[in-house]
C-alpha positions in Angstrom: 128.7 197.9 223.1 128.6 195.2 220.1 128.1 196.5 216.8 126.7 194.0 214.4 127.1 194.4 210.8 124.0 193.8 208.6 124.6 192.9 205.2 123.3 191.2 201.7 123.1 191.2 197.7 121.0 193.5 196.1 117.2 193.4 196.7 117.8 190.5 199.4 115.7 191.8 201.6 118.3 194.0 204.2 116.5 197.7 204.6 113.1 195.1 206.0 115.7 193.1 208.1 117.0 196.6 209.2 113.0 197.9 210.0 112.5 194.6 211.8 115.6 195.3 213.8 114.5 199.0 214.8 111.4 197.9 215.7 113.1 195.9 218.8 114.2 199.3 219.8 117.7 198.8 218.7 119.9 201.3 216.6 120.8 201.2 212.7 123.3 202.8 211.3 122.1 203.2 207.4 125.6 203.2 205.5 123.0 203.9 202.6 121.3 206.9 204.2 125.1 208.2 204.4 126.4 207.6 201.2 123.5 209.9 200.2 124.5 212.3 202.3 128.0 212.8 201.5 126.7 213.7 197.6 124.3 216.1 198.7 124.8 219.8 196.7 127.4 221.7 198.8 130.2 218.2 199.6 133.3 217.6 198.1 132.4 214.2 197.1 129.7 215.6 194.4 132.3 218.4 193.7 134.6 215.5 192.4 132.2 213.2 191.0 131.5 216.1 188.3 135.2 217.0 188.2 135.5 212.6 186.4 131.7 211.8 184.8 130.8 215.6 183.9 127.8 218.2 184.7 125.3 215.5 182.6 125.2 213.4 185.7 123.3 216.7 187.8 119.6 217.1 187.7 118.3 220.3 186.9 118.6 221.4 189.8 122.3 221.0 190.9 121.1 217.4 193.4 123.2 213.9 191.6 120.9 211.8 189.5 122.1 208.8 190.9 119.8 206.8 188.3 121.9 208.0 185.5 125.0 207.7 187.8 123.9 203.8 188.2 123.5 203.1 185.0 126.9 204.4 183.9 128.8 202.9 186.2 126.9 199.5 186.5 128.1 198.8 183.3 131.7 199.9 183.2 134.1 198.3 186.0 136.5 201.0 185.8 134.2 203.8 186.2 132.7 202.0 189.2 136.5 201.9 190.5 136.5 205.6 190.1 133.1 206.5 191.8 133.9 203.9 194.7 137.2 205.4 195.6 135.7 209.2 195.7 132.9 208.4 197.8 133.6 204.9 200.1 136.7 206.7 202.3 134.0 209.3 203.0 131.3 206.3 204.0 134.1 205.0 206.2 134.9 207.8 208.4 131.3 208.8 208.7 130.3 205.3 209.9 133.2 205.2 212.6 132.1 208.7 214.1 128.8 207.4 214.3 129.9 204.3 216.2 132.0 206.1 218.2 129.0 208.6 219.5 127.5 205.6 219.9 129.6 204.5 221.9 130.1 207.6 224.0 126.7 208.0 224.8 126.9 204.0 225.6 122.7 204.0 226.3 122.7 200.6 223.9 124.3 197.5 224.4 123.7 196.7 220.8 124.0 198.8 217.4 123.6 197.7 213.9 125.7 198.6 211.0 123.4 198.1 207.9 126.1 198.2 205.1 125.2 196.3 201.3 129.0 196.6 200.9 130.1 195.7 204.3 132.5 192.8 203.2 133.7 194.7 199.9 134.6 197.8 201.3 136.2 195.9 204.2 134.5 197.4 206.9 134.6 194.0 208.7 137.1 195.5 211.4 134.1 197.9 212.1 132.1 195.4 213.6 131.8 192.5 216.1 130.1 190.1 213.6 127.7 190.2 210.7 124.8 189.1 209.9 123.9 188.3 206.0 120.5 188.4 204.5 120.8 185.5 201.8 118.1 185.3 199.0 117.9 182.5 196.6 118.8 184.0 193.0 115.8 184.0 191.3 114.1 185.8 193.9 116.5 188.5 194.3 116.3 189.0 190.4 112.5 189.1 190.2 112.4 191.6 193.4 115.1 193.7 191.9 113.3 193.9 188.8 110.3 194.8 190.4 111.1 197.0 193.1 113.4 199.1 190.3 112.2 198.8 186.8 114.9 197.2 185.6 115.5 194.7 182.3 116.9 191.6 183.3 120.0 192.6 181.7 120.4 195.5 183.8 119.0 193.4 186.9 121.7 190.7 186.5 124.5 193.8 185.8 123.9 194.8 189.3 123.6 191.8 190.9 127.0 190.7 189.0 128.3 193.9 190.3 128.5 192.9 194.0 130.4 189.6 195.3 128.4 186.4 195.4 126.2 185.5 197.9 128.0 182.3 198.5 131.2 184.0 198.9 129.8 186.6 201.1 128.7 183.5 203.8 131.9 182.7 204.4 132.2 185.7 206.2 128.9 185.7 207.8 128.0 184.7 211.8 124.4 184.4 211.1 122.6 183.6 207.7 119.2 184.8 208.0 117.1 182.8 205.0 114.4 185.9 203.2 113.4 183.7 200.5 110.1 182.9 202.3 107.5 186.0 204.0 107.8 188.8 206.1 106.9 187.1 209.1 109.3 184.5 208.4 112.4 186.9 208.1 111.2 188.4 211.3 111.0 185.5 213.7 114.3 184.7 212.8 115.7 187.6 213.7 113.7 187.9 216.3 115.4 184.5 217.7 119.2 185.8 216.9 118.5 188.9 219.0 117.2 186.9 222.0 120.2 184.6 221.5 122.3 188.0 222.2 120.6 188.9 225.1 120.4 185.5 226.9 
């Protein structure tokens, strides 16, 4: 089984890349989807995220207000530091089980890894190659400002906050281009996956 890691900046375009991959019929695991999951009420990792940043980063109703979270840490390095080394151990062992089930159950020749912070949290020996969704700057600004009410301070704080794009292609197999439309992203994904299976 291949696993391919999936991979971008911050409003590039990766969670429709991932769609346009499940639509082939192909598994994604969402490294997203499970750093949710391991700060749901109940797990350790919200148990010691209050223990550093305090009960004013809960809701009402016990669940993490990640929006506060964001903006905390987003602007302090060192806090990020902290949160990251709570939560992306956790990430890590939770994405290797799920390859490994994978694995066992063997019904797919390929998987998908969909990780923002695949080459950061150096989860590279995880998969067979990656794949990077690169944006042009601009765009990635205006669509992050868009898609989450942000200022363009607080845009540009988050885009800051992950390694360049250009740095990120030197790790990269494939460079898909989404600076274009939907049905441009998808063809060329389209055309990697049938460069697999030939």
């Amino acid at each position: 089984m291949k696993v391919i890691g999936l991979t971008g900046g911050i409003a590039s375009g990766k969670s429709t890349a991932s769609a346009i991959i499940k639509k082939f019929g192909i598994p994604v695991i969402d490294a997203d989807l499970i750093a949710r999951e391991i700060v749901d009420v109940g797990q350790p990792a919200l148990d010691e995220i209050v223990g550093y940043f305090g009960k004013e980063v809960l809701n009402p109703d016990g669940t993490l207000n990640r929006k506060l979270l964001g903006s905390i840490v987003f602007s302090d390095s060192k806090k990020l530091e902290i949160l990251n080394h709570i939560t992306h151990r956790r990430i890590i062992e939770r994405i290797e089980n799920k390859i490994a089930m994978c694995k066992e159950r063997g019904d797919h020749p390929i998987v998908f890894l969909d990780a923002a912070l695949l080459i950061e949290m150096n989860m590279r020996k995880l998969v067979d190659e990656i794949w990077l969704i690169s944006v042009e700057h601009d765009i990635q600004l205006k669509r992050l400002m868009k898609r989450d009410g942000l200022s363009i301070t607080e845009a540009e704080n988050r885009i800051h906050s992950q390694m360049p794009l250009e740095e990120k292609k030197k790790y990269a197999d494939v460079i898909i281009d989404n600076s274009k439309d939907y049905h441009h992203l998808e063809k060329q994904i389209e055309g990697h996956l049938m460069g697999i299976h030939s």
